[in-house]
C-alpha positions as a printed Julia matrix, in Angstrom:
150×3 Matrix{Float64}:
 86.72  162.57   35.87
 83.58  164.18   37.21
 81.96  160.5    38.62
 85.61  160.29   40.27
 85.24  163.53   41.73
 81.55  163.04   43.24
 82.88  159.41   44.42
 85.7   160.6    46.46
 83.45  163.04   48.27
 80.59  160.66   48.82
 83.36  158.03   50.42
 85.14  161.44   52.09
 81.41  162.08   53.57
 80.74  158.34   54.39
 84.05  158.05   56.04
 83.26  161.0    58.38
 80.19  159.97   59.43
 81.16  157.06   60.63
 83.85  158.52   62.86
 80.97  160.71   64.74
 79.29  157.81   65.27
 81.87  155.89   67.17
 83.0   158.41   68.88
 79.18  158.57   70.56
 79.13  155.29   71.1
 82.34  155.5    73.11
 80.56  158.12   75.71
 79.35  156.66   79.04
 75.72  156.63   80.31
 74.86  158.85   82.51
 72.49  156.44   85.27
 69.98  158.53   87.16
 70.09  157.94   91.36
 68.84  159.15   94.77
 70.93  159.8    97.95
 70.3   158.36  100.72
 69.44  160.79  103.97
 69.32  159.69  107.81
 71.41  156.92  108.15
 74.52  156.67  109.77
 78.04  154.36  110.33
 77.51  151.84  113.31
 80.21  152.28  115.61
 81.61  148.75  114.56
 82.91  149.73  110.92
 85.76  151.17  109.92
 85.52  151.04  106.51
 83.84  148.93  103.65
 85.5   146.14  100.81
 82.98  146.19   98.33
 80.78  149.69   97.65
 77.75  147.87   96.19
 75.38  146.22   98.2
 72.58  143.91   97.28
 70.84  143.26  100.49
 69.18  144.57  103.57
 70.67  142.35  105.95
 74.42  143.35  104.34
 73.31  147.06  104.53
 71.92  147.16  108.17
 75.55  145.27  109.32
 77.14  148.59  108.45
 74.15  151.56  108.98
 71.68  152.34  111.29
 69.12  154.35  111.07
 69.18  158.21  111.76
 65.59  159.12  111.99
 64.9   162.9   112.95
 61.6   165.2   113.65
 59.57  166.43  110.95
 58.39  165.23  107.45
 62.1   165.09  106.33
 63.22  163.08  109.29
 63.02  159.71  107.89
 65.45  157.8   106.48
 65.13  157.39  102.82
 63.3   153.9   101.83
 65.1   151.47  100.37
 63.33  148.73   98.2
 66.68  145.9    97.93
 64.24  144.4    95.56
 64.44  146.64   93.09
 67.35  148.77   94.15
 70.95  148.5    95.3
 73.09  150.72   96.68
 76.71  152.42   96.36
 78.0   153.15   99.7
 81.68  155.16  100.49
 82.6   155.15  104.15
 85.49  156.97  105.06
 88.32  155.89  108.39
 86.93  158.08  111.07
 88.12  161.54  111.55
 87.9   164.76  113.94
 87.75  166.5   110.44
 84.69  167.83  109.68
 83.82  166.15  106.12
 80.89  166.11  103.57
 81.01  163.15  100.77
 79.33  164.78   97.58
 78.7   162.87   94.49
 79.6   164.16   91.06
 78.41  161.71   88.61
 77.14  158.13   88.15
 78.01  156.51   84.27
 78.2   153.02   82.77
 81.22  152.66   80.72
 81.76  150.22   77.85
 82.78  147.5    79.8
 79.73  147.97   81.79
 81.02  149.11   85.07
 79.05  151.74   86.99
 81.91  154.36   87.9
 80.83  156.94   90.68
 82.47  160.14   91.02
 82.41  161.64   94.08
 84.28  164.45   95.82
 85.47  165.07   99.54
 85.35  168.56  101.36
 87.12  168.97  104.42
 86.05  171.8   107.0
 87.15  172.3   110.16
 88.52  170.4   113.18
 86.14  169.24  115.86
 86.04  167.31  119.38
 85.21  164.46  118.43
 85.52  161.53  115.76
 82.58  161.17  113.11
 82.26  158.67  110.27
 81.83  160.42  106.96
 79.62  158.24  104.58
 77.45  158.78  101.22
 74.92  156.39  100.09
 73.04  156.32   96.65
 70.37  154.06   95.69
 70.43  152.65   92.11
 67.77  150.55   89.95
 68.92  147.18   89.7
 68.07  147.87   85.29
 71.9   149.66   85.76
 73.46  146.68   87.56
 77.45  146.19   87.04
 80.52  145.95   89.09
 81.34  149.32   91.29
 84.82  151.91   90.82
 84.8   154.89   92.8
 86.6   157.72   91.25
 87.81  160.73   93.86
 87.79  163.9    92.13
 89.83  166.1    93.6
């Protein structure tokens, strides 16, 4: 009765363990990125189809670059050979309007899912065209989903 006992409590304790395991191994990866500063909508898009791009040439058809004065003035360097990017552009607006991301994970099904959150200010005089741009190693490559958080 005793061997019974110590049985059912090494299974009870095996059974357990395993649960805490999968439950980890259902958690998505949190994937490290930088934001990209000093570059801005050309006047000829409205908005983008795909988020991720791969390539210079597909990146400079939708931004220019915003260089300013100072040490902090250039636009952040981006190396398409070893990096792409996730872009959001927003319709234009007379709403002033700052794109901040939350989080970047890979799920299980290996999509990259960026979270990202819009805050509205005030209205202004004239239209702008609200963007956010992160750069991301090509090791975390996958198909894009934006999530707004609210």
């Amino acid at each position: 009765m005793k061997n019974v006992f110590i049985i059912v409590a090494i299974f009870g304790i095996l059974a357990t363990s395993c649960k805490s395991t999968s439950k980890i191994s259902d958690k998505n990866t949190d994937i490290e990125y930088v934001i990209a500063k000093n570059y801005y909508v050309k006047n000829s898009v409205e908005t983008i189809d795909n988020p991720k791009i791969e390539s210079k040439a597909r990146f400079n058809e939708i931004f220019g670059m915003a260089t300013l004065q100072g040490e902090d003035g250039k636009p952040t360097e981006i190396d398409f050979d070893k990096q792409f990017v996730i872009a959001i552009v927003i319709p234009p607006t007379n709403i002033s309007t700052t794109l901040t991301p939350i989080s970047l994970t890979k799920n299980n099904d290996d999509k990259l899912e960026l979270t990202y959150s819009i805050q509205k200010g005030e209205e202004q005089s004239h239209t702008i065209k609200s963007s956010l741009i992160i750069i991301v190693d090509k090791k975390f490559n996958g198909d894009v989903k934006l999530i707004e958080k609210e």
